[in-house]
C-alpha positions as CSV (number, residue, x, y, z in Angstrom):
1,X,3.4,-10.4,-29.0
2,X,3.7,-10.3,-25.5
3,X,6.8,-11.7,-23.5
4,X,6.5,-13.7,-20.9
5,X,9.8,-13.5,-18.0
6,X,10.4,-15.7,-14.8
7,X,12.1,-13.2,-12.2
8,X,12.4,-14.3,-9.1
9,X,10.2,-17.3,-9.0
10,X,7.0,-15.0,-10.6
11,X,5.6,-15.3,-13.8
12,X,5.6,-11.7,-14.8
13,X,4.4,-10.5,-18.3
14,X,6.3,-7.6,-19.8
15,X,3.9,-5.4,-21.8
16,X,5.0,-3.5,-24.6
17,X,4.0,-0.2,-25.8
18,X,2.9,3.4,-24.3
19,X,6.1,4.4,-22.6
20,X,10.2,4.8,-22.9
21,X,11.6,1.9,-24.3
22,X,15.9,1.9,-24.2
23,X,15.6,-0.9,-27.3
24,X,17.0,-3.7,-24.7
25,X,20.6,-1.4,-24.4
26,X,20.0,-0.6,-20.9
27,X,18.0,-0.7,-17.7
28,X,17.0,-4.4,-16.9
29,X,17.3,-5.4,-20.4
30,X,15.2,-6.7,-22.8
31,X,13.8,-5.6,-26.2
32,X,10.2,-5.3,-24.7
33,X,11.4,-3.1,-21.2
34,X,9.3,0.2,-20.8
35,X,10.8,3.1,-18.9
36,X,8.5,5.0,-17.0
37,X,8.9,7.9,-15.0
38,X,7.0,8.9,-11.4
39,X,5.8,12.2,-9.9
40,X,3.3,13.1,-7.0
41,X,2.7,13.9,-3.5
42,X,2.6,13.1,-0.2
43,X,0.2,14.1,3.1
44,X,-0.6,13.3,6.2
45,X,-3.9,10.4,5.9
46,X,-6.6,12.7,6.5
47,X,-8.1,10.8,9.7
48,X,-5.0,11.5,11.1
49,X,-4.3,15.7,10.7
50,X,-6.9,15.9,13.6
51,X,-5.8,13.4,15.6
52,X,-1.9,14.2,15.0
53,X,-2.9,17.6,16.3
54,X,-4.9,16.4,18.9
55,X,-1.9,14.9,20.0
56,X,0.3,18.0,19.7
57,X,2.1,16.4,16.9
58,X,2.4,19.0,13.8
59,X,0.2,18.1,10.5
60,X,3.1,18.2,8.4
61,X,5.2,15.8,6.3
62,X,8.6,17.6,6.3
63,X,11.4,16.0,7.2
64,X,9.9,12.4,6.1
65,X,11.9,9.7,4.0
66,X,9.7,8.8,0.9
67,X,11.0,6.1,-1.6
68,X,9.5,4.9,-4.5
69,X,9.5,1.4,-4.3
70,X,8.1,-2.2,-5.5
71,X,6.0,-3.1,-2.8
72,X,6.8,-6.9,-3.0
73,X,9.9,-6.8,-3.0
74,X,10.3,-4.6,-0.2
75,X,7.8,-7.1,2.0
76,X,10.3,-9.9,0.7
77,X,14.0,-7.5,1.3
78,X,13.9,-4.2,2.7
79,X,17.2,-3.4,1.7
80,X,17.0,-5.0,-1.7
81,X,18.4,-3.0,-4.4
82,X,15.9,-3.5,-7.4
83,X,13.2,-2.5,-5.1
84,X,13.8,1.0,-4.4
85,X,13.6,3.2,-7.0
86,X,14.3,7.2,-5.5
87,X,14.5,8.2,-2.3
88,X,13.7,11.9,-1.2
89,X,13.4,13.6,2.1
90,X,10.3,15.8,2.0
91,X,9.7,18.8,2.3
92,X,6.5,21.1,3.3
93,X,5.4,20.6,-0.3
94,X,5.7,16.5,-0.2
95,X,6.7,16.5,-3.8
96,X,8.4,13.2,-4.8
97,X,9.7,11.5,-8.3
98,X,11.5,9.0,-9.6
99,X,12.7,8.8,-13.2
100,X,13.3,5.9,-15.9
101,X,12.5,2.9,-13.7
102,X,11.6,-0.3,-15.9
103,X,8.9,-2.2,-16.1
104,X,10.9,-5.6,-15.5
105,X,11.4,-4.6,-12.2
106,X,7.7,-4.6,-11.1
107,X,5.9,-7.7,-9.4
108,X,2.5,-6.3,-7.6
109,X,3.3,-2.7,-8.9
110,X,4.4,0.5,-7.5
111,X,4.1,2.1,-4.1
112,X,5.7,5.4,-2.3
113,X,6.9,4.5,1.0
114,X,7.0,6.5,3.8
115,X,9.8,5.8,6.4
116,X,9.8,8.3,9.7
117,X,13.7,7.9,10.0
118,X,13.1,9.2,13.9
119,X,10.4,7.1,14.6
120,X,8.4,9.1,16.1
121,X,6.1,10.6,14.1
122,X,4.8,8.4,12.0
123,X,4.6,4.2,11.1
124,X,6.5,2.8,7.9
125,X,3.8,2.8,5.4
126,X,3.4,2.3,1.6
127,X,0.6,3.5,-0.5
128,X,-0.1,1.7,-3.8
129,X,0.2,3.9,-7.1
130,X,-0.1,1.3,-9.3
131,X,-1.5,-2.2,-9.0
132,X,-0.8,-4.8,-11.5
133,X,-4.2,-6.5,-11.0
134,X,-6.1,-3.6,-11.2
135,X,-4.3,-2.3,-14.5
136,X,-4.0,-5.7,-15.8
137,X,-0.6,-5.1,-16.8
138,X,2.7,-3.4,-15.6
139,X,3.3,-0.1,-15.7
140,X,3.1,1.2,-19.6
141,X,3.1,5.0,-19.2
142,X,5.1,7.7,-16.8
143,X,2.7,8.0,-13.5
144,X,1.6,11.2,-12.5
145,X,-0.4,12.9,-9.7
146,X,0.3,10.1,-7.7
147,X,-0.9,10.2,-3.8
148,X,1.3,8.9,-0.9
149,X,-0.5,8.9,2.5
150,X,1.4,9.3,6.2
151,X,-0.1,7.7,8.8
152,X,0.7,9.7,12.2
153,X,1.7,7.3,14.9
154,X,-1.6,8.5,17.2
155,X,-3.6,7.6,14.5
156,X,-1.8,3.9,14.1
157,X,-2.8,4.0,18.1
158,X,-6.3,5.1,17.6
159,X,-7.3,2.0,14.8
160,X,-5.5,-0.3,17.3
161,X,-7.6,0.5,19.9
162,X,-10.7,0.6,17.7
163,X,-9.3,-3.1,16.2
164,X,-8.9,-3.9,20.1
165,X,-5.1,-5.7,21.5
166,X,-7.2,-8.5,22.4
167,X,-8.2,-9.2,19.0
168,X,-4.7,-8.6,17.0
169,X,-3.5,-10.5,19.6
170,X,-5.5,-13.7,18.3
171,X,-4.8,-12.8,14.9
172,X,-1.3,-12.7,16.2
173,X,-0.9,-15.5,17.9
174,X,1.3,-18.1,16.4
175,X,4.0,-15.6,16.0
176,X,3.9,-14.4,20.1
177,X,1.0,-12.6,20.3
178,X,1.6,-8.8,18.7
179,X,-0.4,-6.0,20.5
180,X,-0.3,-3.3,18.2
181,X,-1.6,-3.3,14.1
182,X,2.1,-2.1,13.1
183,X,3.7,-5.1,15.0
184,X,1.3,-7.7,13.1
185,X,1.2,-5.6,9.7
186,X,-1.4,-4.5,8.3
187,X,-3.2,-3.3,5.2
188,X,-5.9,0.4,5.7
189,X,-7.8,0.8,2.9
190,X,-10.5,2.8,1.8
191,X,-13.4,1.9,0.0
192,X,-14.5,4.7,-2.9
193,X,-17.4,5.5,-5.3
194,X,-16.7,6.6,-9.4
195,X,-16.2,10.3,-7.8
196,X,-13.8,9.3,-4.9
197,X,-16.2,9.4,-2.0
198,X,-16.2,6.9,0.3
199,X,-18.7,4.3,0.4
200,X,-20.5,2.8,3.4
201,X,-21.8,-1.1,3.6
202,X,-19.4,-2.1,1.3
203,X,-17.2,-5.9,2.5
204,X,-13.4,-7.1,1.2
205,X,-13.6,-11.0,0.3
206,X,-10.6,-13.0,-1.1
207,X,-10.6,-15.9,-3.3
208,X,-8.1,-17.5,-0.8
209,X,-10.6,-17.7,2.0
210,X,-8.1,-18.2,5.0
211,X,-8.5,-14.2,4.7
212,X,-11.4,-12.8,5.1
213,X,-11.9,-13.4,8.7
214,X,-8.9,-11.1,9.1
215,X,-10.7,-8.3,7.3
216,X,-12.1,-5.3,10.0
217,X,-14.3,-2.3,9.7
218,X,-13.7,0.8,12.0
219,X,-16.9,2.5,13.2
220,X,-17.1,5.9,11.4
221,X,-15.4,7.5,14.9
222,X,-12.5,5.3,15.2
223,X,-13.9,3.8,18.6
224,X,-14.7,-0.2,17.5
225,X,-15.4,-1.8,14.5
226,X,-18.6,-3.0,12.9
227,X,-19.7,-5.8,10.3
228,X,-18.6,-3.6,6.9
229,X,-17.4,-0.2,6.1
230,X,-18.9,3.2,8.0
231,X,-19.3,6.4,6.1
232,X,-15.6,6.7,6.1
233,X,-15.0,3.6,4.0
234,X,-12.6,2.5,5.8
235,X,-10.9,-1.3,6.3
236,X,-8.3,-3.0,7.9
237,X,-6.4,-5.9,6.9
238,X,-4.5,-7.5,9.8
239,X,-1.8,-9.6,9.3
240,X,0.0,-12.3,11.3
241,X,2.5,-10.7,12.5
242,X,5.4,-13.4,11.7
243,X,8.1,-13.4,9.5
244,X,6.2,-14.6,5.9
245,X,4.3,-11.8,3.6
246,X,1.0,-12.4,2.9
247,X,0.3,-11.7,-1.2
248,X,-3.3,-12.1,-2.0
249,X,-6.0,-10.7,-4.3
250,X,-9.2,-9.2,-3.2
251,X,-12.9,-7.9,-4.1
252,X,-15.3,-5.9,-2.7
253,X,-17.7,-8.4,-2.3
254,X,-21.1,-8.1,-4.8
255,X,-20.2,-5.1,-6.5
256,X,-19.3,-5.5,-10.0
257,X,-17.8,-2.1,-10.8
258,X,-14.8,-2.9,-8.6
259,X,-11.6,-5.2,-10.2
260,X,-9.8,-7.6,-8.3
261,X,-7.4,-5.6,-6.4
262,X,-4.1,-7.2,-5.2
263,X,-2.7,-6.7,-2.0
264,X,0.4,-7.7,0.8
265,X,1.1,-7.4,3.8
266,X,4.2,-7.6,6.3
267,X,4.6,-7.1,9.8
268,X,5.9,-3.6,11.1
269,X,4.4,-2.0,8.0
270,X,1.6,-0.9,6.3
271,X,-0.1,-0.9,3.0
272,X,-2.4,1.7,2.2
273,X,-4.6,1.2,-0.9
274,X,-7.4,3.4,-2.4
275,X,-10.4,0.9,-3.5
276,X,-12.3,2.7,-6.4
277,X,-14.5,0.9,-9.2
């Protein structure tokens, strides 16, 4: 039988089964707490290696700040303890891992964030690794192969001009007007088929419709947006800049293959999430 927890003010629902379990002697506690264990890499968002070098900027992800993190409660604390779960500083290779993190400690899921400690290389960024509502459950299982994607600041300023100032600054404007997508927060996303290529037409709707005028589509050469996703796949989520998270689910809208997806967003970061059926 499953066991329900209140953490935090959220309903959470600790699944059992599939991965380390320390019997309730250690971790978070509890006779139902999984242990899991995660391993991937990280590289530079491939829209931006041309543009990063375009810019004279280097390709690489070296030197970076990577933490494995819950992306929740990172929106909600930065510095809050239970949400961070490693922290490496990368290397050529952008190999990261974090080992026995439990289950009770995951809200939305898991994400590797990417922190560019000299600010000028790249935004703070996190990419999801494992959604709760697209799993339907917590994390079960050690996570492997997992992809972490560094957005290069001159591509952050290349969707803000595509997304246009005057338009973030309207989504923007009860918290001072922001001018730039990392001020207001944002979500980039990519829409994917079954084989991971990315598919073109496709619109992001939200059962909490106060959303989905804040959904955007950059044109397939980054220049302006258009009415749903280019041959790229790609959207935008753009937040409101101020001082609340947005949490909220998603769908891409008449396309049955694809799960609900959940998704948040804070300002000065992003969330980068891979939508595939």
């Amino acid at each position: 039988m499953k066991r329900v927890l209140l953490i935090s003010g959220l309903v959470l629902c600790a699944c059992p089964g599939g991965g380390k379990s320390d019997g309730g002697t250690g971790g978070a506690g509890g006779s139902d707490e999984v242990l899991f264990d995660v391993s991937g890499t990280a590289a530079v968002f491939p829209e931006g290696i041309g543009i990063a070098m375009d810019a004279g900027m280097p390709a690489s992800v070296a030197g970076l700040t990577l933490r494995v993190e819950e992306p929740l409660k990172v929106a909600l604390d930065p510095t809050d303890p239970l949400a961070i779960f490693s922290t490496t500083t990368l290397d050529a290779t952008g190999a990261f891992s974090a080992t026995m993190v439990s289950d009770q400690l995951v809200n939305l899921g898991i994400a590797a964030g990417v922190i560019d400690d000299g600010g000028t290389r790249a935004v703070r960024s996190a990419t999801v690794i494992w959604d709760v509502a697209f799993e339907q459950k917590k994390p079960d299982r050690d996570i492997t192969g997992a992809k972490a994607w560094v957005l290069p600041k001159p591509l952050h300023d290349q969707l803000t001009a595509a997304v246009t100032e005057a338009r973030i600054m309207g989504f923007t404007s009860a918290s001072g007007g922001k001018r730039t997508l990392i001020e207001a927060g944002f979500i980039l996303g990519r829409v994917v088929d079954s084989m991971g290529a990315p598919v073109a037409g496709a619109t992001l709707t939200s059962p909490t419709t106060m959303h989905n005028d804040k959904f955007v589509y950059p044109t397939a050469d980054l220049t302006g947006t258009g009415a749903a996703t280019s041959s790229n796949g790609l959207f935008i989520y753009v937040h409101n800049g101020g001082d609340s998270v947005a949490q909220f689910n998603f769908d891409v809208m008449g396309a049955g293959t694809y799960k609900r997806r959940s998704a948040g967003a804070a300002k000065n970061a992003c969330l980068v999430t891979i939508v595939s059926p």
